[in-house]
N, C-alpha and C positions, 0 to 999 in steps of 0.2 A: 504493500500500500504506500509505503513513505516512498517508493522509490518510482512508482506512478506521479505521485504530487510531483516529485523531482525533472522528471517526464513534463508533465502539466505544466509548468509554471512557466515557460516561455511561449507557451502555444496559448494562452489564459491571458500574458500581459499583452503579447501583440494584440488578441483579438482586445483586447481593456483599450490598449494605445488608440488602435481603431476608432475605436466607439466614443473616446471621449474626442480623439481629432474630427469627426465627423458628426458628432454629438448626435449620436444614433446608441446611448447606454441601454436604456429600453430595449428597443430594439434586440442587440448583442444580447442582451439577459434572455430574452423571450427564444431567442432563437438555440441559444447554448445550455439554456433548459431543456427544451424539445429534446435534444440532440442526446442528451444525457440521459431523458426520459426512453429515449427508445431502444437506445443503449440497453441500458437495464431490464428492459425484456429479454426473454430465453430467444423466444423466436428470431429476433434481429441479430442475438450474437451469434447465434446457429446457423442464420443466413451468411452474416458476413464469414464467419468461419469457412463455409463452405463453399461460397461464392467463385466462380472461376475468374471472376476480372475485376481489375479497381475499377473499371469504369462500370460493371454490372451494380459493383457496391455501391456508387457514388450515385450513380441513378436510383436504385433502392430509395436512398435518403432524399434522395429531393422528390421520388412520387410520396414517400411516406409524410415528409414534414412539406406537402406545395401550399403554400401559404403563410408557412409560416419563418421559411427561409428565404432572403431575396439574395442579391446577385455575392453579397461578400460572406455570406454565408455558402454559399455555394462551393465557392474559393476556397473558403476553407476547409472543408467537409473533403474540398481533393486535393489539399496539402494534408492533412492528417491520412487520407488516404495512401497516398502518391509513399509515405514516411511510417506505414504502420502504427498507426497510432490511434485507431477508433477506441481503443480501449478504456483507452486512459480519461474520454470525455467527461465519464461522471467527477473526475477529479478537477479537469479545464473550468468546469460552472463551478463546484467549490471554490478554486480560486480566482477565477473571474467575479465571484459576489462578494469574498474579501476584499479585493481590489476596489470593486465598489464601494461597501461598505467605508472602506478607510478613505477614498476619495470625498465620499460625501458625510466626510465627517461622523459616522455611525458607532459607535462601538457596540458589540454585543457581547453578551455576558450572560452567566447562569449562574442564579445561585441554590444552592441545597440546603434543604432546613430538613428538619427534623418534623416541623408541621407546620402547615400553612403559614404565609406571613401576614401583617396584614396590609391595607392600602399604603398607608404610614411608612411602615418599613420601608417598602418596595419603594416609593416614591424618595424616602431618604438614601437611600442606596444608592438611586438612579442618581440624586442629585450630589450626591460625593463622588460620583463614580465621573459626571458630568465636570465640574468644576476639576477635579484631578485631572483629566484626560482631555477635556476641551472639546469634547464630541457630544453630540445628541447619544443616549445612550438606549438600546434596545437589549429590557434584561428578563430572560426567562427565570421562569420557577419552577422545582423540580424537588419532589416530597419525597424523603427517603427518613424512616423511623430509626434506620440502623447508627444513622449517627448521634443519639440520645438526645443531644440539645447544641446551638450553638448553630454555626452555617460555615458550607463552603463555598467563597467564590470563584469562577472561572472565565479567566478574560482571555480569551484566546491561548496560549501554553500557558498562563500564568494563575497557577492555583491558589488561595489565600485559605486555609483550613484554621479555620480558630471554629473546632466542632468538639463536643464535649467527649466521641467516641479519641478521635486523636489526639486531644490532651489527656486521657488516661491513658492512651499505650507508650505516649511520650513520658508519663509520671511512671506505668510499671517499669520501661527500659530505666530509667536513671534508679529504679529503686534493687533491681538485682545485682 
């Protein structure tokens, strides 16, 4: 997987470059969505798998997505082609909506409680998380009992665990 992203992330900035030189983001999103979408079906990677020509493949994708790919989609669909590389798409939108995301100032985030937060929290979170970071901030919620009390947040690699399950196993290690 990491070595997909690694894959991904030049084929993700150009098409990003594109999109923002041409200011067609929209656009790029809707279209490397699709792309990742059909991807991820059994049928399509069985077609392509099996397919005798890039060019049978590359037309596959423009009858399956017509509408919803125009001419630099197109382009691209037979550069990833042309380079082996349909694979790696679901990985190209992940980091094409990073890219996004950090353009347009976004940050997203998740945080884990133990139980529900409530509006209050969530809204003080966002706004510390806003003023730190200088972004609009888009922060999910995600209930997990196992961590007893306390939250963990996650901004992208960067985890902040002040949960009450992890300060006890931090207090047994120092106490053996």
């Amino acid at each position: 997987m990491a070595e997909n992203l690694t894959i991904a992330r030049p084929y993700a900035k150009a098409a990003f470059d594109s999109a923002v030189e041409t200011k067609t983001l929209a656009n790029w999103h809707t279209m490397l969505e699709a792309l990742s979408i059909a991807y991820k079906d059994e049928f399509v990677r069985t077609f392509l798998k099996n397919t005798s020509s890039l060019d049978s493949a590359i037309e596959f994708f423009n009858k399956l997505l017509e509408g919803l790919i125009d001419d630099s989609g197109k382009n691209f669909i037979r550069i990833l082609g042309e380079n082996s590389r349909f694979e790696v798409l679901p990985e190209i939108f992940e980091e094409f909506e990073r890219l996004s995301r950090e353009y347009q100032k976004i940050l997203t985030a998740t945080v884990v409680s133990a139980r529900p937060l409530s509006r209050e929290d969530i809204e003080a979170i966002k706004a510390k998380l806003a003023s730190k970071y200088g972004f609009e901030v888009s922060l999910s919620e995600k209930i997990d009992p196992s961590i007893i009390g306390g939250a963990v947040l996650q901004i992208g690699d960067n985890v902040i665990d002040a949960s009450v399950k992890t300060s006890i196993q931090s207090l047994s290690s120092t106490l053996k």
